[in-house]
HTML snippet that shows the backbone in 3Dmol.js (N, CA, C, O; Angstrom):
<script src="https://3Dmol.org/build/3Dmol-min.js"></script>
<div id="view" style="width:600px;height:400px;position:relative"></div>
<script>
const pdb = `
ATOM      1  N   UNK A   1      -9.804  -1.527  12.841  1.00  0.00           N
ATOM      2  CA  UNK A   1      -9.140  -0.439  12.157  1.00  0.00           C
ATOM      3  C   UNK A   1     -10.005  -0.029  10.962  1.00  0.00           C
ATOM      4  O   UNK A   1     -10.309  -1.040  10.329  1.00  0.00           O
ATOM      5  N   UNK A   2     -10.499   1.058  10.438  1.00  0.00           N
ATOM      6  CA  UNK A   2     -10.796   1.626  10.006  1.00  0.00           C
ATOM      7  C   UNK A   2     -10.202   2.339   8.227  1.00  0.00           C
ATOM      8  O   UNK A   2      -9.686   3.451   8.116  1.00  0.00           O
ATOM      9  N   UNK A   3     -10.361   1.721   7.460  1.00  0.00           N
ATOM     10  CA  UNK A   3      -9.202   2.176   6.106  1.00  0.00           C
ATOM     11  C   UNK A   3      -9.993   3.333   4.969  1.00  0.00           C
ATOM     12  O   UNK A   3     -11.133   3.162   4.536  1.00  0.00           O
ATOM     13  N   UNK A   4      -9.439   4.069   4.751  1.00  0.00           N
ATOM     14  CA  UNK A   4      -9.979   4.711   3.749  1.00  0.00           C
ATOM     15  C   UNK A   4      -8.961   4.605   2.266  1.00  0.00           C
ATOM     16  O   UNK A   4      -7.748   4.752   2.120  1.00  0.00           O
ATOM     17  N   UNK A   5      -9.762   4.373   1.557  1.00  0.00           N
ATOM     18  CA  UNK A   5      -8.953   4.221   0.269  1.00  0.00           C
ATOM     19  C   UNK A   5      -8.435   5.637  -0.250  1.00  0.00           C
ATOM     20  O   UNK A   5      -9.232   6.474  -0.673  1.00  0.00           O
ATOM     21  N   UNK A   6      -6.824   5.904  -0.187  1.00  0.00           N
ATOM     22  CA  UNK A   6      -6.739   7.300  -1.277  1.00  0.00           C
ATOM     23  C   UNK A   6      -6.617   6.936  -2.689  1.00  0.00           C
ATOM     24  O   UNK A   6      -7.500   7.133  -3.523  1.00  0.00           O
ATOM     25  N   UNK A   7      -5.833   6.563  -2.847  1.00  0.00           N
ATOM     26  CA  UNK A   7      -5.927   5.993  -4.394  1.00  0.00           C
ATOM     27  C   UNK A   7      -5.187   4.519  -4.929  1.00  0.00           C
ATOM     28  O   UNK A   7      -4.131   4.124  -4.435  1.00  0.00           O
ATOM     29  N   UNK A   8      -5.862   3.839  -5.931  1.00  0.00           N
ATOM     30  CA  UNK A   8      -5.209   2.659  -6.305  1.00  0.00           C
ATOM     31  C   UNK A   8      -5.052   2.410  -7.461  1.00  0.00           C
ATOM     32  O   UNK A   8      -5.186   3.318  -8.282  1.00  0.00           O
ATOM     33  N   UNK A   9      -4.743   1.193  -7.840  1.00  0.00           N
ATOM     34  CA  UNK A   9      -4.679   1.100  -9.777  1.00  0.00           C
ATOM     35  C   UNK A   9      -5.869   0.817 -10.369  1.00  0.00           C
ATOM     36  O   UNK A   9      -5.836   1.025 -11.582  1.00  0.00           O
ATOM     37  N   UNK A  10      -6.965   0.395  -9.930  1.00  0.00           N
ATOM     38  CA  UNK A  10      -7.942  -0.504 -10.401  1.00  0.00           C
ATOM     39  C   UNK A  10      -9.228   0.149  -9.560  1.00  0.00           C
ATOM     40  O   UNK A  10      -8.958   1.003  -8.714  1.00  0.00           O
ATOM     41  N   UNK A  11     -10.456  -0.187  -9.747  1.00  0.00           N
ATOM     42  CA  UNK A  11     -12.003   0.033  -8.739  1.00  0.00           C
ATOM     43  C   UNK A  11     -12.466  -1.191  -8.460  1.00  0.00           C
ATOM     44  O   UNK A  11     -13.581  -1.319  -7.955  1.00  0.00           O
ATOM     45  N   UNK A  12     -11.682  -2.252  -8.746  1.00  0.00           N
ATOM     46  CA  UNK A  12     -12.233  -3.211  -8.292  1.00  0.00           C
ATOM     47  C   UNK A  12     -11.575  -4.087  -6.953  1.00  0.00           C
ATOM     48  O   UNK A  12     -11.615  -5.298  -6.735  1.00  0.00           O
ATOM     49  N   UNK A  13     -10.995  -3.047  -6.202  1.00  0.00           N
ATOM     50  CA  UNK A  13     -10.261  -3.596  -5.029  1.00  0.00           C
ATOM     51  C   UNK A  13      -9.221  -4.924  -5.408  1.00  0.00           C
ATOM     52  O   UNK A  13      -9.198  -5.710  -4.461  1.00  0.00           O
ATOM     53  N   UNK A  14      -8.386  -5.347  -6.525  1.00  0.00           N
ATOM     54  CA  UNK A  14      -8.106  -6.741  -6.463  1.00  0.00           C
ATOM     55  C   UNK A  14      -6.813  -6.196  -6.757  1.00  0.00           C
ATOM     56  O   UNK A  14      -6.060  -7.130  -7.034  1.00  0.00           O
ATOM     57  N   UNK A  15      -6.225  -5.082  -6.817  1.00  0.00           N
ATOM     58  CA  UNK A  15      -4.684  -3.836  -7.370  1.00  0.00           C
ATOM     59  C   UNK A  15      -4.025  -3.595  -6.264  1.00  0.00           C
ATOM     60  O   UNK A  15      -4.443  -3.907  -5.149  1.00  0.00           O
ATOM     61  N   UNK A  16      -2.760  -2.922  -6.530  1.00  0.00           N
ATOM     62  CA  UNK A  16      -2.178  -2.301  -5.587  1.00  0.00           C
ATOM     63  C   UNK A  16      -3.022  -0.804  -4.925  1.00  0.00           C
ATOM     64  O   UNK A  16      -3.709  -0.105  -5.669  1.00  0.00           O
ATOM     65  N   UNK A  17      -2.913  -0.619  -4.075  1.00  0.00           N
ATOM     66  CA  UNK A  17      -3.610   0.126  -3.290  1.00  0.00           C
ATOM     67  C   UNK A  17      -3.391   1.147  -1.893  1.00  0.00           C
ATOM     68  O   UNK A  17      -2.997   0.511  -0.915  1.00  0.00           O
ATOM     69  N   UNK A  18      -3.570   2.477  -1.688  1.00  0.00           N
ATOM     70  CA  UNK A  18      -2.690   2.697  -0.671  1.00  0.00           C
ATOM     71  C   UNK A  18      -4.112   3.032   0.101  1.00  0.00           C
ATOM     72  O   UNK A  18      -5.135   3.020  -0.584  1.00  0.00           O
ATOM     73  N   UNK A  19      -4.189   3.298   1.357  1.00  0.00           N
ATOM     74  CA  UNK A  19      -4.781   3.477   2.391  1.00  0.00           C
ATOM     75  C   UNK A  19      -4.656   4.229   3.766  1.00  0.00           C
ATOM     76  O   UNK A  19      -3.906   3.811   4.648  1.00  0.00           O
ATOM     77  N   UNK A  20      -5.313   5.193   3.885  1.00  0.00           N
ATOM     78  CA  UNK A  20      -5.327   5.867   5.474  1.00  0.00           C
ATOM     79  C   UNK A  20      -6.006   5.255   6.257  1.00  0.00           C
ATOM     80  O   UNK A  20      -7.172   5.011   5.948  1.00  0.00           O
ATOM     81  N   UNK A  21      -5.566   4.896   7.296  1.00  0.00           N
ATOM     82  CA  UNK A  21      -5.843   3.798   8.743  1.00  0.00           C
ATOM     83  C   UNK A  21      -6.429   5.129   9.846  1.00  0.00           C
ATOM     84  O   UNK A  21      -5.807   6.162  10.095  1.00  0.00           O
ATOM     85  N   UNK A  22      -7.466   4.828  10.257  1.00  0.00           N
ATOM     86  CA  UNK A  22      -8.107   5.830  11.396  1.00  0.00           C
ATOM     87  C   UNK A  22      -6.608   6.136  12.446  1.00  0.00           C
ATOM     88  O   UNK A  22      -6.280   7.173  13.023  1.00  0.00           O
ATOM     89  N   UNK A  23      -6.064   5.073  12.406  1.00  0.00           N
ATOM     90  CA  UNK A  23      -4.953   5.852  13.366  1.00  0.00           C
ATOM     91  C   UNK A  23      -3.491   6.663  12.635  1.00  0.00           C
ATOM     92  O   UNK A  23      -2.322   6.399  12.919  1.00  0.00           O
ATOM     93  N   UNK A  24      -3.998   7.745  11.592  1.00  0.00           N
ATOM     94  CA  UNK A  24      -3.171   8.548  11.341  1.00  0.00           C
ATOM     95  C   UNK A  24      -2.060   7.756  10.232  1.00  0.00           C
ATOM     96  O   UNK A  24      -1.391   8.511   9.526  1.00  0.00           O
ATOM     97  N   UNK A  25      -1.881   6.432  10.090  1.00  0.00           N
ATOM     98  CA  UNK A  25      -0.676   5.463   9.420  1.00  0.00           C
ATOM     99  C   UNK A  25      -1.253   5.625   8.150  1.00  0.00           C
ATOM    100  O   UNK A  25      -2.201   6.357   7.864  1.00  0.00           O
ATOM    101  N   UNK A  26      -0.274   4.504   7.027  1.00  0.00           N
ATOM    102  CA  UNK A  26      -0.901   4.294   5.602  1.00  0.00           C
ATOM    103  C   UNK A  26      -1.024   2.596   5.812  1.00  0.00           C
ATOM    104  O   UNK A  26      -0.337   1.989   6.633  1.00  0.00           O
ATOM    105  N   UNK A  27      -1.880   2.045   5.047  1.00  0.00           N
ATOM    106  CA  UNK A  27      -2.021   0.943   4.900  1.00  0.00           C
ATOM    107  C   UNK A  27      -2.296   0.645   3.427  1.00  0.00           C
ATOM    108  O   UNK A  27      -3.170   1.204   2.765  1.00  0.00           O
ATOM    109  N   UNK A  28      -1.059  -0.741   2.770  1.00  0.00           N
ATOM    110  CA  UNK A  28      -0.621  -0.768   1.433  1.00  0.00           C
ATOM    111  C   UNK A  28      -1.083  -2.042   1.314  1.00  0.00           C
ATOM    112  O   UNK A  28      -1.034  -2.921   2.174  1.00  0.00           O
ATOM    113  N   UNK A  29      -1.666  -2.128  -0.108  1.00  0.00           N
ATOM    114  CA  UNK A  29      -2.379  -3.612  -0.627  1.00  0.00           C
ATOM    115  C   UNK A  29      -1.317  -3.801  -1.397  1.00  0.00           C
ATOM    116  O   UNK A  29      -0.734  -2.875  -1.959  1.00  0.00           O
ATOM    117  N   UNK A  30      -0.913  -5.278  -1.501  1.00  0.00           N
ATOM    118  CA  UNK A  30      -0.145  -4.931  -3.124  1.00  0.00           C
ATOM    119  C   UNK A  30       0.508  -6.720  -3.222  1.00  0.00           C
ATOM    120  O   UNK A  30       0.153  -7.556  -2.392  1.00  0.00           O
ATOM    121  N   UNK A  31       1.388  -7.019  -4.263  1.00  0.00           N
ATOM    122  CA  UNK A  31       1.905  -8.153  -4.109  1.00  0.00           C
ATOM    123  C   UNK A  31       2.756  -8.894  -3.230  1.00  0.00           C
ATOM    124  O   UNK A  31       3.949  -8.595  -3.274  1.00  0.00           O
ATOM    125  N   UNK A  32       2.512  -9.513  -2.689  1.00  0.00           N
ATOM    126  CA  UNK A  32       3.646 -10.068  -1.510  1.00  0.00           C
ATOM    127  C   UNK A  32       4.892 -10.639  -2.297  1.00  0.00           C
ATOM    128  O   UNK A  32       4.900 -11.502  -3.174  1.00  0.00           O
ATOM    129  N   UNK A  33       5.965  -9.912  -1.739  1.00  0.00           N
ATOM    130  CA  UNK A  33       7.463 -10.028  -1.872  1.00  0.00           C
ATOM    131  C   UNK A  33       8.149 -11.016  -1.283  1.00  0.00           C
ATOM    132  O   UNK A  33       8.813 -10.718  -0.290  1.00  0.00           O
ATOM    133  N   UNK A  34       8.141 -12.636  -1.839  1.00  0.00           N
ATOM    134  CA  UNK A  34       8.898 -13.635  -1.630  1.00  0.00           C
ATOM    135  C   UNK A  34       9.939 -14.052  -1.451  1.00  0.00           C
ATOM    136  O   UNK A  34      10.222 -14.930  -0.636  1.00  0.00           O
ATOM    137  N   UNK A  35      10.967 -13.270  -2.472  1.00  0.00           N
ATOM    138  CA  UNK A  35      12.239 -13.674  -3.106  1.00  0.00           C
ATOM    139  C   UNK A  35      13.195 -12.253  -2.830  1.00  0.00           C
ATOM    140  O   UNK A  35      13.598 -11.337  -3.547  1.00  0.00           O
ATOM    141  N   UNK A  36      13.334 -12.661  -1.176  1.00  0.00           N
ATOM    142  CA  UNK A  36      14.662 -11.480  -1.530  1.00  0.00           C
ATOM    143  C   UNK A  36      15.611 -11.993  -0.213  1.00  0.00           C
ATOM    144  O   UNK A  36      15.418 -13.075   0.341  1.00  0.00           O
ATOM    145  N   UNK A  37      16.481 -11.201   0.120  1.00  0.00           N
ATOM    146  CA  UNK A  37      16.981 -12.188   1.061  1.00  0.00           C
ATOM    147  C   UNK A  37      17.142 -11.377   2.370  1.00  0.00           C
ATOM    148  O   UNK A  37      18.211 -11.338   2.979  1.00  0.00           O
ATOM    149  N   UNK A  38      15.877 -10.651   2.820  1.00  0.00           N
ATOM    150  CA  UNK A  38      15.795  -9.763   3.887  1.00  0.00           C
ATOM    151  C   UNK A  38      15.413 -10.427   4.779  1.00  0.00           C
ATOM    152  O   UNK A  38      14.840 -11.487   4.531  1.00  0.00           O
ATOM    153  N   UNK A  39      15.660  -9.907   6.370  1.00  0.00           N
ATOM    154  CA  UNK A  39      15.358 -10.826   7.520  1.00  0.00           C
ATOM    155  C   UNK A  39      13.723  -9.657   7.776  1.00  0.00           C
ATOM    156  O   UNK A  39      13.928  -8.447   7.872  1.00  0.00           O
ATOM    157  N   UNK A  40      12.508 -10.095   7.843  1.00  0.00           N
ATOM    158  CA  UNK A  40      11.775  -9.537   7.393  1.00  0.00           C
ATOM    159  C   UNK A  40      10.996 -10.490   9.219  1.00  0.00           C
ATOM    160  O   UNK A  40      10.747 -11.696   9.201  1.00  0.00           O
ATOM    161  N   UNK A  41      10.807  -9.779  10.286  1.00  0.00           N
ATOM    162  CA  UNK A  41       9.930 -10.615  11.330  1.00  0.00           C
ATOM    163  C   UNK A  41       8.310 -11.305  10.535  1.00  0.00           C
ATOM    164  O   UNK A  41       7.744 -11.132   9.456  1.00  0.00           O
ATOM    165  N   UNK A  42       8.074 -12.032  11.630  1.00  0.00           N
ATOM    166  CA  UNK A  42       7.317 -12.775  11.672  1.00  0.00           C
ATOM    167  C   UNK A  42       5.766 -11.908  11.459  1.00  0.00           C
ATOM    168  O   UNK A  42       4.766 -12.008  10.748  1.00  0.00           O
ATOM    169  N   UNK A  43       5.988 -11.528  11.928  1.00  0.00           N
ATOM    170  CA  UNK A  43       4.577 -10.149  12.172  1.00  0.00           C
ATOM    171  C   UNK A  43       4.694  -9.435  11.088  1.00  0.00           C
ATOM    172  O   UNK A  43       3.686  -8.728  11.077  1.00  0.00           O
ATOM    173  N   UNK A  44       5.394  -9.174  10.073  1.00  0.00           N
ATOM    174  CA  UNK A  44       5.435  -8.462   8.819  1.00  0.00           C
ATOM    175  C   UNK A  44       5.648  -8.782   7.285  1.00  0.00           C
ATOM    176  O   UNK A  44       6.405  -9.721   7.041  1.00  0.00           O
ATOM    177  N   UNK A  45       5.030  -8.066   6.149  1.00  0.00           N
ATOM    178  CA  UNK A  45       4.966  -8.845   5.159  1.00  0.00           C
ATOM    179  C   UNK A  45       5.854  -7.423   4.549  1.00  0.00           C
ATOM    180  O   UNK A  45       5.779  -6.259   4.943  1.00  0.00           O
ATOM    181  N   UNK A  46       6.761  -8.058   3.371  1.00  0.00           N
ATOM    182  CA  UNK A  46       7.160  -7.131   2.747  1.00  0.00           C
ATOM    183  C   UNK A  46       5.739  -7.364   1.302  1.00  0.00           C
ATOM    184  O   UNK A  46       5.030  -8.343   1.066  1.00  0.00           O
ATOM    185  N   UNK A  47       5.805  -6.135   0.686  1.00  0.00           N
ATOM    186  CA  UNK A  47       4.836  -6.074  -0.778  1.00  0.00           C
ATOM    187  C   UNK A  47       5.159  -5.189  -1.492  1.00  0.00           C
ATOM    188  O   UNK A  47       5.840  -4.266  -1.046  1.00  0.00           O
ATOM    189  N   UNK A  48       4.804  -5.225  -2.647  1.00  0.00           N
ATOM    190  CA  UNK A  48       5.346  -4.311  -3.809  1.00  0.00           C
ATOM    191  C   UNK A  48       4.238  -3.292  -4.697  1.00  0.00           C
ATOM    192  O   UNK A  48       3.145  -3.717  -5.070  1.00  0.00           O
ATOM    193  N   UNK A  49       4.570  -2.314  -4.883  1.00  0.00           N
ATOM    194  CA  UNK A  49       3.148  -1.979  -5.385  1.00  0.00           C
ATOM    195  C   UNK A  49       3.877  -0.336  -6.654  1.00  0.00           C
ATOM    196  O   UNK A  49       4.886   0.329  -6.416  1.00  0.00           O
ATOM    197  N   UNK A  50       3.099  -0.195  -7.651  1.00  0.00           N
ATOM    198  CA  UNK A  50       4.259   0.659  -8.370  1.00  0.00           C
ATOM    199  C   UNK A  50       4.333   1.975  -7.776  1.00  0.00           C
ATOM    200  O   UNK A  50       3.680   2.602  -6.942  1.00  0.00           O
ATOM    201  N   UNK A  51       5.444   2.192  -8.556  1.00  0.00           N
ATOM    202  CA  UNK A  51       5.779   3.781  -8.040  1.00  0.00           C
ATOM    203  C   UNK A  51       4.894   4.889  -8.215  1.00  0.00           C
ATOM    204  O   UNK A  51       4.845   5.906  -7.523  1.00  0.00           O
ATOM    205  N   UNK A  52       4.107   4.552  -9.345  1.00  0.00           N
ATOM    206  CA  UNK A  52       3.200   5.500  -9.749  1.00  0.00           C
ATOM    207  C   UNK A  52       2.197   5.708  -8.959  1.00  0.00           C
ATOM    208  O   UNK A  52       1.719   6.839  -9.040  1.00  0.00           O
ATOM    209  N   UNK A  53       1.639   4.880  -8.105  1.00  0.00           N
ATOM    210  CA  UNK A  53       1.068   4.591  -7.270  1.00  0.00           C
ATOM    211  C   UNK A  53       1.328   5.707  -5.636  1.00  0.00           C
ATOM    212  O   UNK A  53       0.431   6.441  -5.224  1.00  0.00           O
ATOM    213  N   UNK A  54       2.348   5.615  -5.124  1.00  0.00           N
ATOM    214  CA  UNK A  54       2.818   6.802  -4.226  1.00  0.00           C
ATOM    215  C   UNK A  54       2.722   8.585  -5.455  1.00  0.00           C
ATOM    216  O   UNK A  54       2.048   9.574  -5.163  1.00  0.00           O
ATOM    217  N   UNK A  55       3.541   8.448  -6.631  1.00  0.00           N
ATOM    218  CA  UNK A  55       3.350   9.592  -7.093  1.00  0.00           C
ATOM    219  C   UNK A  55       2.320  10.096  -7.263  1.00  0.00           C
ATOM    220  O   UNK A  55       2.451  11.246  -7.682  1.00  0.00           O
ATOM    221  N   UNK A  56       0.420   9.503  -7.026  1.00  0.00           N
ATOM    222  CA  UNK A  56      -0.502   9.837  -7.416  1.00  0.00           C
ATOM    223  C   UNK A  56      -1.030  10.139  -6.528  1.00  0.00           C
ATOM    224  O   UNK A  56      -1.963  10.942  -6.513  1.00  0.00           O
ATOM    225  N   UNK A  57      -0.513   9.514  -5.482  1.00  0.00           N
ATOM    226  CA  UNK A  57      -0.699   9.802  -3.946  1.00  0.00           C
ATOM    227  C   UNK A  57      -1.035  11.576  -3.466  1.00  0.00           C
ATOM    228  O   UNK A  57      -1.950  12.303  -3.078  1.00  0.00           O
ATOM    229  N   UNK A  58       0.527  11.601  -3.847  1.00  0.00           N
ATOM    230  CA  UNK A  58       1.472  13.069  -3.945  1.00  0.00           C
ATOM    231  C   UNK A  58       0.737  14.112  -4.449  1.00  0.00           C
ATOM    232  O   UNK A  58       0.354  15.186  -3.984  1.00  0.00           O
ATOM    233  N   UNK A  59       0.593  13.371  -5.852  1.00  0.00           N
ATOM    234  CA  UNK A  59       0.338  14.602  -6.780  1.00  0.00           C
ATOM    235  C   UNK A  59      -0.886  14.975  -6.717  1.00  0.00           C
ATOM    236  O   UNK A  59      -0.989  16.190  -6.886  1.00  0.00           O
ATOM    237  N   UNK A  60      -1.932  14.403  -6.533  1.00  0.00           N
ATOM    238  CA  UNK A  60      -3.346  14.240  -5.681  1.00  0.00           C
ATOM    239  C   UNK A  60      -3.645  15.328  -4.302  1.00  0.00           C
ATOM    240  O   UNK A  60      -4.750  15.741  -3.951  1.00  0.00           O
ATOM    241  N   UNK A  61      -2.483  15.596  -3.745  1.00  0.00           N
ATOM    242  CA  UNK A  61      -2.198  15.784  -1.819  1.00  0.00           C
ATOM    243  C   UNK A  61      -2.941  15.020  -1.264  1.00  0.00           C
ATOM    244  O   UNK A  61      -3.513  15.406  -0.245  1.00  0.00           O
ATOM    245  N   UNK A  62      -3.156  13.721  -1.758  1.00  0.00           N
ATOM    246  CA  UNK A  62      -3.344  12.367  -0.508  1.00  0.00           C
ATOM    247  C   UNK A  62      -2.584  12.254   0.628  1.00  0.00           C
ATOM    248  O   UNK A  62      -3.009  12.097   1.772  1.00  0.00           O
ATOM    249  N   UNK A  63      -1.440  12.340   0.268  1.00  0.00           N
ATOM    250  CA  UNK A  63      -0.375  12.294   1.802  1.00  0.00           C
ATOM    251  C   UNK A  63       0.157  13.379   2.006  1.00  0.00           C
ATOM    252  O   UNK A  63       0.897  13.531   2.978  1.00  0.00           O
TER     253      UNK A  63
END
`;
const viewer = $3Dmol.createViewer("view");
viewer.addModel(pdb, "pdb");
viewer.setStyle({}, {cartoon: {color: "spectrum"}});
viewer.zoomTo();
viewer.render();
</script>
């Protein structure tokens, strides 16, 4: 898969982060979400990443 970075918090790749995937999707870097009490499969991670982060997205026309 293929990622292009649209925008993140940081330039040093180690931040929350959003991403376009060659196949049309988004792909999100961010903190993994431990503590909640969702039935969340095996194959998937929940993560957290700020809001400002999608709004810059937006406001950008990244997405």
């Amino acid at each position: 898969m293929e990622l292009t970075k649209l925008v993140g918090s940081c330039d040093e790749g180690d931040c929350p982060t959003l991403y376009l995937t060659d196949r049309g999707t988004l792909a999100v870097q961010g903190v993994q979400v431990t503590e909640h009490d969702l039935r969340i499969p095996a194959h998937e991670i929940l993560v957290e990443i700020p809001v400002e982060l999608i709004r810059k997205a937006v406001r950008d026309n990244l997405i």
